[in-house]
PyMOL Python script that loads the backbone (N, CA, C, O; Angstrom):
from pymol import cmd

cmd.read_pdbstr("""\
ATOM      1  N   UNK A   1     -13.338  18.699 -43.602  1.00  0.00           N
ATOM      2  CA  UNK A   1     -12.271  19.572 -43.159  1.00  0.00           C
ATOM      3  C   UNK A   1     -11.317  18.769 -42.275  1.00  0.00           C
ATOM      4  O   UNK A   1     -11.714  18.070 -41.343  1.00  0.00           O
ATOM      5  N   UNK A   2     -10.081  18.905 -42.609  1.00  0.00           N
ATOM      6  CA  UNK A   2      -8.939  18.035 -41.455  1.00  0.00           C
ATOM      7  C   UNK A   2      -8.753  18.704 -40.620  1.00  0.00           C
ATOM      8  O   UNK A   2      -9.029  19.887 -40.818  1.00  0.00           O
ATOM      9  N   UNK A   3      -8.318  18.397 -39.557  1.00  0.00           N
ATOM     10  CA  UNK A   3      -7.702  19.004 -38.569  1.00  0.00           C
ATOM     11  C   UNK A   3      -6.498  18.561 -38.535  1.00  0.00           C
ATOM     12  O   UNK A   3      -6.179  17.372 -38.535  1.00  0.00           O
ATOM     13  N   UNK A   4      -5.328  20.067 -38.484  1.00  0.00           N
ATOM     14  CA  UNK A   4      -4.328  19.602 -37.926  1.00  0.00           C
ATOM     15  C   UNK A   4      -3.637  19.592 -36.995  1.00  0.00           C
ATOM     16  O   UNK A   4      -2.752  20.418 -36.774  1.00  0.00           O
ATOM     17  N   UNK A   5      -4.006  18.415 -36.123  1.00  0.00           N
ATOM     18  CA  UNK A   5      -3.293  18.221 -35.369  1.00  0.00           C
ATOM     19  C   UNK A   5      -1.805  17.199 -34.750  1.00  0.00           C
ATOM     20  O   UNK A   5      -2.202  16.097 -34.373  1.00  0.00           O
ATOM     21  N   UNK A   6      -0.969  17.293 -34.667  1.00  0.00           N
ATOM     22  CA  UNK A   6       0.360  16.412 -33.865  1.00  0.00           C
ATOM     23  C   UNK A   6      -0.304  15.397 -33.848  1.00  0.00           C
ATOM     24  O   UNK A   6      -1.458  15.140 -33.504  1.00  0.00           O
ATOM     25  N   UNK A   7       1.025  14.481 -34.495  1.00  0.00           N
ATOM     26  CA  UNK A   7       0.750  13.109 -34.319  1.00  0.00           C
ATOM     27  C   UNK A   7       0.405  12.803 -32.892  1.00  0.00           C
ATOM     28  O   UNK A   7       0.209  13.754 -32.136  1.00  0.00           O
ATOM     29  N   UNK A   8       0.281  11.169 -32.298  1.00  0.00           N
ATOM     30  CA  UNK A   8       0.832  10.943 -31.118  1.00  0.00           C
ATOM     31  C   UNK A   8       2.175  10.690 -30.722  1.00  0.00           C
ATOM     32  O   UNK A   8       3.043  10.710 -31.596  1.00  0.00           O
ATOM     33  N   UNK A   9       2.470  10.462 -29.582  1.00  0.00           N
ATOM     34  CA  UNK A   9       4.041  10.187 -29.709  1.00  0.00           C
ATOM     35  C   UNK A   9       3.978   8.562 -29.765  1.00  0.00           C
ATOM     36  O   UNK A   9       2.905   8.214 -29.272  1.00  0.00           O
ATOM     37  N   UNK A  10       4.513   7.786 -30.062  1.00  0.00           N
ATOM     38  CA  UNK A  10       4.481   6.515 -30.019  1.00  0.00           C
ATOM     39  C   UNK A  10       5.450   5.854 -28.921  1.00  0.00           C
ATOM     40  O   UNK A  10       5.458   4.640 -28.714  1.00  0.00           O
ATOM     41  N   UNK A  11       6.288   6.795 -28.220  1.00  0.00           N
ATOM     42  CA  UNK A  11       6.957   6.012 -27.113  1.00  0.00           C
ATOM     43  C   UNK A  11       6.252   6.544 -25.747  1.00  0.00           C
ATOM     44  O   UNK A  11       5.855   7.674 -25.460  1.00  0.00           O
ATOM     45  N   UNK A  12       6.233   5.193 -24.921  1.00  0.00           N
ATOM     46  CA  UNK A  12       5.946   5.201 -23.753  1.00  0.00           C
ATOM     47  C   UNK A  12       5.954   6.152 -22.767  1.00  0.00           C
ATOM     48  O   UNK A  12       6.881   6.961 -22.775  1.00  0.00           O
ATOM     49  N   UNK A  13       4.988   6.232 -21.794  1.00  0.00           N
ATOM     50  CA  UNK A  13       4.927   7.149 -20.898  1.00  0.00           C
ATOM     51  C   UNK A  13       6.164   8.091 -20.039  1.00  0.00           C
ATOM     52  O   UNK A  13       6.470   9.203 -19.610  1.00  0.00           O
ATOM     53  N   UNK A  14       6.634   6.458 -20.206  1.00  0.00           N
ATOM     54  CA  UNK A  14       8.067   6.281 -19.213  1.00  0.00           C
ATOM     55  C   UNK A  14       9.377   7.072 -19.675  1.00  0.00           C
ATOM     56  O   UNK A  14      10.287   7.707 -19.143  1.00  0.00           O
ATOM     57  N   UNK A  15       9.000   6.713 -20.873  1.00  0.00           N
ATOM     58  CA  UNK A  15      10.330   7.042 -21.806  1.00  0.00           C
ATOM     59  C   UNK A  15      10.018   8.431 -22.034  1.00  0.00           C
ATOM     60  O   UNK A  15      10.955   9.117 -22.440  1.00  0.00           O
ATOM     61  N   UNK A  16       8.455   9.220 -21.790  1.00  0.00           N
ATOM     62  CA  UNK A  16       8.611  10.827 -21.873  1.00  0.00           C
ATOM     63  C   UNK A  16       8.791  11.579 -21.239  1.00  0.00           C
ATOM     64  O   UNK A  16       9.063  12.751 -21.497  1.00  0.00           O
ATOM     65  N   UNK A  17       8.593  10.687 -19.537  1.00  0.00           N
ATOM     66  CA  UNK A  17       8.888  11.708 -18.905  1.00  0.00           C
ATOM     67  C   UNK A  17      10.453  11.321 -18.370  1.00  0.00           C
ATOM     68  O   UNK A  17      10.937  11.956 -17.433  1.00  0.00           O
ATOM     69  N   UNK A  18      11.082  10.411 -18.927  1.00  0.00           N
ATOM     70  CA  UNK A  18      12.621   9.990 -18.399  1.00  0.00           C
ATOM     71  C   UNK A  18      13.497  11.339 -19.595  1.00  0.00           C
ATOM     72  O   UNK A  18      14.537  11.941 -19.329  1.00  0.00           O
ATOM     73  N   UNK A  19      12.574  11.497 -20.993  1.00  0.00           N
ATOM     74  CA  UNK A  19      13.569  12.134 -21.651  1.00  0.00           C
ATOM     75  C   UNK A  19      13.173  13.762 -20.954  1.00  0.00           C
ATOM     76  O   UNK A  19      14.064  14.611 -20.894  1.00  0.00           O
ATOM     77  N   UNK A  20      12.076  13.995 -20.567  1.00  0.00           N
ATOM     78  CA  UNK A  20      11.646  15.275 -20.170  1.00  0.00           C
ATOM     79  C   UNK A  20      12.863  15.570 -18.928  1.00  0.00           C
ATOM     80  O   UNK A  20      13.574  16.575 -18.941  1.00  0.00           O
ATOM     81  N   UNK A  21      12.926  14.690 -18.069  1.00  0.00           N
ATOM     82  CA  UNK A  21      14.008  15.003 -17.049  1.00  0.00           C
ATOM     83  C   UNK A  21      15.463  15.393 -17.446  1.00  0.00           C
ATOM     84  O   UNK A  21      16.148  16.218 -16.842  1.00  0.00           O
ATOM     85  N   UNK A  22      15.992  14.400 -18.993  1.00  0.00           N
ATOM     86  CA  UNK A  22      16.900  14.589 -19.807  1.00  0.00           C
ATOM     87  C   UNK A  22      17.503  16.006 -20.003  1.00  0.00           C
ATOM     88  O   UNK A  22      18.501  16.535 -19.513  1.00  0.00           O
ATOM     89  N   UNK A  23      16.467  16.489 -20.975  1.00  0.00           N
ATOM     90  CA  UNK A  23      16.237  17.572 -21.358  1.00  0.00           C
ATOM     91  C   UNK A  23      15.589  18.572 -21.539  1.00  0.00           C
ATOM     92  O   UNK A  23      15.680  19.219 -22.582  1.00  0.00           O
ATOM     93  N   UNK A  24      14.573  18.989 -20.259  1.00  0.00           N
ATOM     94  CA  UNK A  24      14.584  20.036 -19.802  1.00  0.00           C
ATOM     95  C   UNK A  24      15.624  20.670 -19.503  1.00  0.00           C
ATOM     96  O   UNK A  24      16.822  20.392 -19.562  1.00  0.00           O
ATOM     97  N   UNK A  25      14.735  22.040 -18.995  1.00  0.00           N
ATOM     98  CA  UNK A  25      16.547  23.059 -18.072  1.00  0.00           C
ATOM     99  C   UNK A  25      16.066  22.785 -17.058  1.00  0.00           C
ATOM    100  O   UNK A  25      14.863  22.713 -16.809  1.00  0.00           O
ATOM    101  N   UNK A  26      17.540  22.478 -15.894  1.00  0.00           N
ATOM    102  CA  UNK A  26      17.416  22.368 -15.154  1.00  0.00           C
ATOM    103  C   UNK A  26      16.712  22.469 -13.462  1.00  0.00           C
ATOM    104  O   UNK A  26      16.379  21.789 -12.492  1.00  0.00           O
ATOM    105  N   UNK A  27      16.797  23.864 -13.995  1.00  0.00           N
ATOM    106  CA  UNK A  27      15.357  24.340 -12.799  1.00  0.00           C
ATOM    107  C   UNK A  27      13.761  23.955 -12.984  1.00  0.00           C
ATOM    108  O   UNK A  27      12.757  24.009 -12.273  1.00  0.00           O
ATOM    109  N   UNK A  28      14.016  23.620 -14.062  1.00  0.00           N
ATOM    110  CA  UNK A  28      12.341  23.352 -14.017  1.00  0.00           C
ATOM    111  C   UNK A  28      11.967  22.067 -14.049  1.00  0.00           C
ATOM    112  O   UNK A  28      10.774  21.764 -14.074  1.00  0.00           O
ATOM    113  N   UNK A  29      13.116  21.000 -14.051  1.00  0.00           N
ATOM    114  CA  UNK A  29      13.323  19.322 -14.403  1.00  0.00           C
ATOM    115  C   UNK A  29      13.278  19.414 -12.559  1.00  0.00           C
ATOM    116  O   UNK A  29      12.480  18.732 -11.915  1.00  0.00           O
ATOM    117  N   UNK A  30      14.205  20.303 -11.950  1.00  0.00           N
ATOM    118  CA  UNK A  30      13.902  19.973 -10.309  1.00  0.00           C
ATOM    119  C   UNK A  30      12.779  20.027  -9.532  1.00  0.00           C
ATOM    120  O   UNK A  30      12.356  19.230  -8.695  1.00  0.00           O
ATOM    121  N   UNK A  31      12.259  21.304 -10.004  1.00  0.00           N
ATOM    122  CA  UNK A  31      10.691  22.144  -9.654  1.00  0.00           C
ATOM    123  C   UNK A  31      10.074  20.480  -9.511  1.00  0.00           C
ATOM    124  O   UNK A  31      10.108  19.859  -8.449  1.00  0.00           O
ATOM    125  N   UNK A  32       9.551  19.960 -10.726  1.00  0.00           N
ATOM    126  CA  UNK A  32       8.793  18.486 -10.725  1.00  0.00           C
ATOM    127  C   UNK A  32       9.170  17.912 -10.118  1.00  0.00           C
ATOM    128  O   UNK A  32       8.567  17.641  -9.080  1.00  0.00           O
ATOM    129  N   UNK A  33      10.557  17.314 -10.441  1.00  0.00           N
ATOM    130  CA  UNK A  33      11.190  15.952  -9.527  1.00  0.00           C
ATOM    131  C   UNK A  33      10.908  16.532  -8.165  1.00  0.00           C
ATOM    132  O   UNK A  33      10.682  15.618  -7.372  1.00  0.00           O
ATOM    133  N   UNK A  34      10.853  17.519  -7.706  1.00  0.00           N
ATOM    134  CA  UNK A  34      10.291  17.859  -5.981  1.00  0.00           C
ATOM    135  C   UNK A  34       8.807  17.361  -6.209  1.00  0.00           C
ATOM    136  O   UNK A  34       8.454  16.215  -5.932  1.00  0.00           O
ATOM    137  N   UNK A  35       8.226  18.029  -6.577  1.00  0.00           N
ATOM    138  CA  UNK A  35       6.836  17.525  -6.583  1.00  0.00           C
ATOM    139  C   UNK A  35       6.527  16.097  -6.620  1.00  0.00           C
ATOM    140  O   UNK A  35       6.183  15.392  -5.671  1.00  0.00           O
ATOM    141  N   UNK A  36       6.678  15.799  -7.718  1.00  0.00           N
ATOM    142  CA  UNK A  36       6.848  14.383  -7.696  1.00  0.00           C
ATOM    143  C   UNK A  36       7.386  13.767  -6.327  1.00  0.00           C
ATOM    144  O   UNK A  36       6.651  13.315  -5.449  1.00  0.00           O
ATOM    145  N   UNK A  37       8.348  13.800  -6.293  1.00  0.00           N
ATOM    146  CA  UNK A  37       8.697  13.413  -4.969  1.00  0.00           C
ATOM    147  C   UNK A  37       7.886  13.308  -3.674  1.00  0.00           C
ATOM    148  O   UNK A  37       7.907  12.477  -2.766  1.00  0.00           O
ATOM    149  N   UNK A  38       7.290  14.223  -3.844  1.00  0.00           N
ATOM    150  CA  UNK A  38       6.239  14.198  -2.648  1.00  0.00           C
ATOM    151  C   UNK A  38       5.271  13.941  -2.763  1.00  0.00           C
ATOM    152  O   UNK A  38       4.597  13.695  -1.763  1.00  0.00           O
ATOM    153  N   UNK A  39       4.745  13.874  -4.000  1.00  0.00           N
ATOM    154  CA  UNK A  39       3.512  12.892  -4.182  1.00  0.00           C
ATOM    155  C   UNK A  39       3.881  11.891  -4.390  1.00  0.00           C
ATOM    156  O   UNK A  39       2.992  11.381  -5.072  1.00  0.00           O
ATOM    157  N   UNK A  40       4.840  11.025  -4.228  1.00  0.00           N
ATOM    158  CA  UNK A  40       5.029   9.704  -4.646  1.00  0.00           C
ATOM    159  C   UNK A  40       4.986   8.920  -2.709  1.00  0.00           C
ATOM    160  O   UNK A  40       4.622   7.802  -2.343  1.00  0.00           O
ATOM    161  N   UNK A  41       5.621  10.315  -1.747  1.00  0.00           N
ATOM    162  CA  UNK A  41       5.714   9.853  -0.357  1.00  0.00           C
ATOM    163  C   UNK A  41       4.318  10.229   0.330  1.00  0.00           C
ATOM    164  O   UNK A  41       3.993   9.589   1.330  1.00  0.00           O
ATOM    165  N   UNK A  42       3.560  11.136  -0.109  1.00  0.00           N
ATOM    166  CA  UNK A  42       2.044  10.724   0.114  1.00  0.00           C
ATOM    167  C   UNK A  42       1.536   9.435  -0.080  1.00  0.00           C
ATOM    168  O   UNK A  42       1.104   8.681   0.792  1.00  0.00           O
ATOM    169  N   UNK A  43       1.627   9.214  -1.404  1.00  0.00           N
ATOM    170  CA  UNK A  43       1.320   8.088  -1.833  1.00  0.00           C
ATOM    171  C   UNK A  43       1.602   6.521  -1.271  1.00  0.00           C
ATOM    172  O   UNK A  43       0.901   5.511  -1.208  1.00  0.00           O
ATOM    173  N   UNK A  44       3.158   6.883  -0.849  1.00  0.00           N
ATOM    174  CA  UNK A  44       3.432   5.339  -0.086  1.00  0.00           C
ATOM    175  C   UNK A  44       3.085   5.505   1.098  1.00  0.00           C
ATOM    176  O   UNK A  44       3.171   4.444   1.716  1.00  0.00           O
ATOM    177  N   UNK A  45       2.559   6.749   2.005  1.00  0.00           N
ATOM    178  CA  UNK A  45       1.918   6.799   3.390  1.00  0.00           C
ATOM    179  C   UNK A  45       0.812   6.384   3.145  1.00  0.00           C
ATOM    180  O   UNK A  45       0.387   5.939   4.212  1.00  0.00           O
ATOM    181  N   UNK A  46      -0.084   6.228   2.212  1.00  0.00           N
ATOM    182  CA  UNK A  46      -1.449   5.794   2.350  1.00  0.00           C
ATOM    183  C   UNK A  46      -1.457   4.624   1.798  1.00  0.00           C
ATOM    184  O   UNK A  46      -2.467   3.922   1.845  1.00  0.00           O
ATOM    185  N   UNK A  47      -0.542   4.304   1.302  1.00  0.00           N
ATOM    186  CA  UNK A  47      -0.410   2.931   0.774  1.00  0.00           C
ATOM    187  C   UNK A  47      -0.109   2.183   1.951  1.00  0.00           C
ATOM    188  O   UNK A  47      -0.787   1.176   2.153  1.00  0.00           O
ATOM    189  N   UNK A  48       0.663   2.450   2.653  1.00  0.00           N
ATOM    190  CA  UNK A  48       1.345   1.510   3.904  1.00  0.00           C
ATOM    191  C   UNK A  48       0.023   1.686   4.749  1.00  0.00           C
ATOM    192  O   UNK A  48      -0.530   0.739   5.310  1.00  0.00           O
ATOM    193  N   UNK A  49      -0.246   2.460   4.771  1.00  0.00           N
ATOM    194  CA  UNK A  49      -1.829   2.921   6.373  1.00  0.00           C
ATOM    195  C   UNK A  49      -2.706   1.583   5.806  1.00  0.00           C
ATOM    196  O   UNK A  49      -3.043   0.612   6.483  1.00  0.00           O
ATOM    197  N   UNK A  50      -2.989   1.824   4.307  1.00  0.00           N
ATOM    198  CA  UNK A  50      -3.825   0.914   4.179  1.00  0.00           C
ATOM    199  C   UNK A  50      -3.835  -0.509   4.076  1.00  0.00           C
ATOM    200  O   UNK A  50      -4.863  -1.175   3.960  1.00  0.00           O
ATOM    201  N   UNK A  51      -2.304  -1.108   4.135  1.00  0.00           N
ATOM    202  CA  UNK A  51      -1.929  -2.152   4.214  1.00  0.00           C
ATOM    203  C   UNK A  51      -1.650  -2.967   5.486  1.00  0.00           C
ATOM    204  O   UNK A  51      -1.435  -4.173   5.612  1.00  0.00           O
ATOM    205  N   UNK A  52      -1.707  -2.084   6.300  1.00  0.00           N
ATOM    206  CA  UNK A  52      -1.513  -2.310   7.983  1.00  0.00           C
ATOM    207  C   UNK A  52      -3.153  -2.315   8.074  1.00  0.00           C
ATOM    208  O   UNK A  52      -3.508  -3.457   8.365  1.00  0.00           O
ATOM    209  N   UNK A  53      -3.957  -1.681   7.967  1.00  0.00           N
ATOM    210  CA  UNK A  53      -5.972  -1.611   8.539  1.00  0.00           C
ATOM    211  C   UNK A  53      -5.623  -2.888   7.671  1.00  0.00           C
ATOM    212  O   UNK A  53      -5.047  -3.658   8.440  1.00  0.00           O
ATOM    213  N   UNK A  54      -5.727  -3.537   6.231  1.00  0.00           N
ATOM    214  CA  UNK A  54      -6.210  -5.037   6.122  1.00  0.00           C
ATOM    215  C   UNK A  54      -5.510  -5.821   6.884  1.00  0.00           C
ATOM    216  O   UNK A  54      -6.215  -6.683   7.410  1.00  0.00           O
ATOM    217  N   UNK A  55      -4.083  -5.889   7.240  1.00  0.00           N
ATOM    218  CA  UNK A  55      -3.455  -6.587   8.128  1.00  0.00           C
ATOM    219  C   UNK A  55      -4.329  -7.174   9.213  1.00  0.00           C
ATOM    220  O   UNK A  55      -4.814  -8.278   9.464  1.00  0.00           O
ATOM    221  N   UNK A  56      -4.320  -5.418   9.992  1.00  0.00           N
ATOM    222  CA  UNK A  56      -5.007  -5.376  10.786  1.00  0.00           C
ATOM    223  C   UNK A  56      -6.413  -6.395  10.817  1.00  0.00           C
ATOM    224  O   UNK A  56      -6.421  -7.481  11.395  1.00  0.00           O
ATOM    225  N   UNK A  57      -7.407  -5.910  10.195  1.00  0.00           N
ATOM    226  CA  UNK A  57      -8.802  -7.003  10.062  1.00  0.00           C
ATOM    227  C   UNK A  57      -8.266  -8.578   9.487  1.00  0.00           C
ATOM    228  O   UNK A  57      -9.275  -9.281   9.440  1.00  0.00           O
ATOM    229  N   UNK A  58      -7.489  -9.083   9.201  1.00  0.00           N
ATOM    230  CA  UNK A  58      -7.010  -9.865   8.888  1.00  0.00           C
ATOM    231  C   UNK A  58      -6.697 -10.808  10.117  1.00  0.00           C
ATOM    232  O   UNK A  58      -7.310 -11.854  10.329  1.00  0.00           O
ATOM    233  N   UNK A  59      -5.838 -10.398  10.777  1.00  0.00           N
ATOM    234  CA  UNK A  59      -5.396 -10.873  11.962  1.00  0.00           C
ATOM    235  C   UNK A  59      -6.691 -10.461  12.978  1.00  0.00           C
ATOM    236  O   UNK A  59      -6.704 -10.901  14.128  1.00  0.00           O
ATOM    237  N   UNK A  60      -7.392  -9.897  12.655  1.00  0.00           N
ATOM    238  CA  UNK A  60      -8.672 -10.244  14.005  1.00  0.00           C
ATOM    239  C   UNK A  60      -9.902 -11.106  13.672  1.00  0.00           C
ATOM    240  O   UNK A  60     -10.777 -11.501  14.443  1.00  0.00           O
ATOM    241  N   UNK A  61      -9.769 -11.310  12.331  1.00  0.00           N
ATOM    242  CA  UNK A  61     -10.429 -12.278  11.759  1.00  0.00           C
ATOM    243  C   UNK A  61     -10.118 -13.674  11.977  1.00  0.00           C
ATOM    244  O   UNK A  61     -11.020 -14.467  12.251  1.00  0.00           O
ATOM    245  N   UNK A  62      -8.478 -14.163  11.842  1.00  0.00           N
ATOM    246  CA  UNK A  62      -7.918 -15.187  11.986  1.00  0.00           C
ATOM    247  C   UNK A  62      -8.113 -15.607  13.840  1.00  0.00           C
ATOM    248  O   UNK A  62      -8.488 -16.660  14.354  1.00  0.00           O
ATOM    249  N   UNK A  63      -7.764 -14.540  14.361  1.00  0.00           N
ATOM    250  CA  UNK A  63      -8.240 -14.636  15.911  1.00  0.00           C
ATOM    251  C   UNK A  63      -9.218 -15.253  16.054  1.00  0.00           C
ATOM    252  O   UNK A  63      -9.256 -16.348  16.615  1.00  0.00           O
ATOM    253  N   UNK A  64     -10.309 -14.582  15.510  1.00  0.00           N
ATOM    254  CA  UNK A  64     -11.767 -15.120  15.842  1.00  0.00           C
ATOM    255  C   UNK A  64     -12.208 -16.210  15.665  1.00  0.00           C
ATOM    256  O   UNK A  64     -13.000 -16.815  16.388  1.00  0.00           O
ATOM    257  N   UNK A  65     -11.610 -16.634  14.446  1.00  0.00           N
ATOM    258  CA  UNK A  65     -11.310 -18.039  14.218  1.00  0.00           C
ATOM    259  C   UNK A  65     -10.313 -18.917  14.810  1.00  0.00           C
ATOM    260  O   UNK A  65     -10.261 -20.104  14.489  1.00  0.00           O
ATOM    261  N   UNK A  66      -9.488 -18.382  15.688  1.00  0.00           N
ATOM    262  CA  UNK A  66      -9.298 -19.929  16.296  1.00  0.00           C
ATOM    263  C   UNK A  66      -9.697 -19.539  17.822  1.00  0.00           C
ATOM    264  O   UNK A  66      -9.272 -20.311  18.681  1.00  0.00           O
ATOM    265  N   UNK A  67     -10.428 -18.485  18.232  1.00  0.00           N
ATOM    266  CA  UNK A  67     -10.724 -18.810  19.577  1.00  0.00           C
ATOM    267  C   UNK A  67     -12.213 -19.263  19.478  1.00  0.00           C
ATOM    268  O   UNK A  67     -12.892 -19.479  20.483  1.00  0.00           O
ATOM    269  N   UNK A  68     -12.748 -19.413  18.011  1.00  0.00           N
ATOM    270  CA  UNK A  68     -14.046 -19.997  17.906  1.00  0.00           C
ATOM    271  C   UNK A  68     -13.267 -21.723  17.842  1.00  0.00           C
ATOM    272  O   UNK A  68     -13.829 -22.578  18.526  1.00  0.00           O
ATOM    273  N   UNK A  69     -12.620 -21.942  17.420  1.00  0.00           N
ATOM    274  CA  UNK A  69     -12.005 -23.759  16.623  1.00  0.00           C
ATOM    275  C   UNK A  69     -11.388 -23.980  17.933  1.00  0.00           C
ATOM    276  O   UNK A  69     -10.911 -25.115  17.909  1.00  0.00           O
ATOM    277  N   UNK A  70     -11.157 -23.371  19.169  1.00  0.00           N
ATOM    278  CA  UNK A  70     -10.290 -23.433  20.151  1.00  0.00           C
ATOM    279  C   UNK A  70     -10.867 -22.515  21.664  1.00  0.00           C
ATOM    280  O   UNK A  70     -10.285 -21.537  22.133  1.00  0.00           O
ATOM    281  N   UNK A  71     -11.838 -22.994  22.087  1.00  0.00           N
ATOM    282  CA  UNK A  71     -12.665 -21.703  23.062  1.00  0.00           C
ATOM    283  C   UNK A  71     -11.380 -22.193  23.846  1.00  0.00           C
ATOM    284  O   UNK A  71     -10.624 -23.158  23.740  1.00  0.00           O
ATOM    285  N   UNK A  72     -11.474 -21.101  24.677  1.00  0.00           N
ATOM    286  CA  UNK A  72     -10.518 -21.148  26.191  1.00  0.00           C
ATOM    287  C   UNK A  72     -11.144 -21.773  27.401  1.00  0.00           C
ATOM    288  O   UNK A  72     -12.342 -21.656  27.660  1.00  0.00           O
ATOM    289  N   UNK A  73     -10.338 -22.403  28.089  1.00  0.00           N
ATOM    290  CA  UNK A  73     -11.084 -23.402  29.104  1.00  0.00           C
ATOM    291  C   UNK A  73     -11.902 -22.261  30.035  1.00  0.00           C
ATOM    292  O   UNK A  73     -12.272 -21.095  29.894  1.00  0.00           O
ATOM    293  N   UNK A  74     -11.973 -23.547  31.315  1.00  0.00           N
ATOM    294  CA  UNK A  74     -13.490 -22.768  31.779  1.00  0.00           C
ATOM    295  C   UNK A  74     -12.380 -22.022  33.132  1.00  0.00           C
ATOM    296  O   UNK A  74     -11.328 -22.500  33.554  1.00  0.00           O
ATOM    297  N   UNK A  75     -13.009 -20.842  33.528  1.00  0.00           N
ATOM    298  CA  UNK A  75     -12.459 -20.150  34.702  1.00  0.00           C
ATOM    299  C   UNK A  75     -11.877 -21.349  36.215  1.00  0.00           C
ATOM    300  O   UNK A  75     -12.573 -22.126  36.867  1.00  0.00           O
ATOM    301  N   UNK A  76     -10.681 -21.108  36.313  1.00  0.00           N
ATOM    302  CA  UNK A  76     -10.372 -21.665  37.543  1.00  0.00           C
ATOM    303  C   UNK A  76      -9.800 -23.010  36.897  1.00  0.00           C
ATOM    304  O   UNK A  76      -8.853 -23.511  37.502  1.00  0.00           O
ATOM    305  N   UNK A  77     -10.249 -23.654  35.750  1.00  0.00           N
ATOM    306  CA  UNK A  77      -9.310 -24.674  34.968  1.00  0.00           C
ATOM    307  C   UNK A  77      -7.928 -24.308  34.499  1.00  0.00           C
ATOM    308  O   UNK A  77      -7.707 -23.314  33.806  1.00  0.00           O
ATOM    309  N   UNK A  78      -6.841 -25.309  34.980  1.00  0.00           N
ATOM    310  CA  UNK A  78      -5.533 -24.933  34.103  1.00  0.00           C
ATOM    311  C   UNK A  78      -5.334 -25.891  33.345  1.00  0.00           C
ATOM    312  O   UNK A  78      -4.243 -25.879  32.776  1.00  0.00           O
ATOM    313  N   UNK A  79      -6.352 -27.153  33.023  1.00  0.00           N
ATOM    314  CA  UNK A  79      -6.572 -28.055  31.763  1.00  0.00           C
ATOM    315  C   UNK A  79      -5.900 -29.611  32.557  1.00  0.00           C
ATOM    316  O   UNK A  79      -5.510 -30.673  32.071  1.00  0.00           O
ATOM    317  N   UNK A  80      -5.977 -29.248  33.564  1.00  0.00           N
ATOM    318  CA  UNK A  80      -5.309 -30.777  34.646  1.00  0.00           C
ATOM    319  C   UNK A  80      -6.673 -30.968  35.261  1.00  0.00           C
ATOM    320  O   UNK A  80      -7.619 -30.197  35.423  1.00  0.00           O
ATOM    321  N   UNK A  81      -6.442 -32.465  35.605  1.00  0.00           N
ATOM    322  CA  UNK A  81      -7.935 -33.157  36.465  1.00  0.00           C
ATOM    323  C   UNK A  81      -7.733 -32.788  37.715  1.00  0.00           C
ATOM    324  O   UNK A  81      -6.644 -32.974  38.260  1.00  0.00           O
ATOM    325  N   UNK A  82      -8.613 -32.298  38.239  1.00  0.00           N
ATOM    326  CA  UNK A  82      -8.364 -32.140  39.607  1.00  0.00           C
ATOM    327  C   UNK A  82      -9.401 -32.305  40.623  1.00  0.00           C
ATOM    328  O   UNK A  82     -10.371 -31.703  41.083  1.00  0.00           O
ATOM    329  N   UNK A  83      -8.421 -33.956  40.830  1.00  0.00           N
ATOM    330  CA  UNK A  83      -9.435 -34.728  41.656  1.00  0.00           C
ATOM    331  C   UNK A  83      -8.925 -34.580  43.298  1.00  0.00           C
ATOM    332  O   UNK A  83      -7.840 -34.302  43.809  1.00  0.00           O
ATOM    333  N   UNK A  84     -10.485 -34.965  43.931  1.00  0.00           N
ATOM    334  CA  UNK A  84     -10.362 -34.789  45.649  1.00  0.00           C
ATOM    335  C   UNK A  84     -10.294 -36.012  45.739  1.00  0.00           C
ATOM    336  O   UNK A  84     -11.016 -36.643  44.967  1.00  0.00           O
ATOM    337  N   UNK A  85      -9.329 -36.864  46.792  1.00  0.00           N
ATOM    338  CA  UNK A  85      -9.091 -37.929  47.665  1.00  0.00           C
ATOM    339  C   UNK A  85      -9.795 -37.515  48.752  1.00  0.00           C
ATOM    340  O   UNK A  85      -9.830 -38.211  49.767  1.00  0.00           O
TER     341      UNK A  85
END
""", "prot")
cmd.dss("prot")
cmd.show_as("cartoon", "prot")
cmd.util.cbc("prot")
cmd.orient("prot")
């Protein structure tokens, strides 16, 4: 037994929902593009949060490493000899 069902479409994702914006009616091409819209600025808020926390561990990692390759002198040293006559 066949089934009939619709081909696929053979053009790109991009290209269905660029023609959907085309030609839809108008109120309902906006309805989405809002939505969309705001899931796209969710999206770059958690994108950026999460790009600042690796930053973040990144740069305390690199820290750690050079105050391990580089300890800090000893208390009361400012890295001059300081000799008594």
């Amino acid at each position: 037994m066949e089934r009939n069902t619709m081909p696929k479409s053979t053009e790109p994702e991009e290209v269905q929902v660029l023609r959907f914006f085309e030609e839809s009616p108008i109120e309902k091409a906006e309805l989405l593009f809002n939505i969309v819209g705001a899931k796209m600025r969710e999206r770059l808020a958690e994108s950026t949060k999460q790009a600042g926390e690796k930053a973040g561990r990144a740069n305390g990692k690199r820290q750690k490493r050079r105050i391990a390759e580089n300890p800090a002198p000893e208390e009361g040293s400012s890295g001059e000899s300081t000799e008594v006559n």
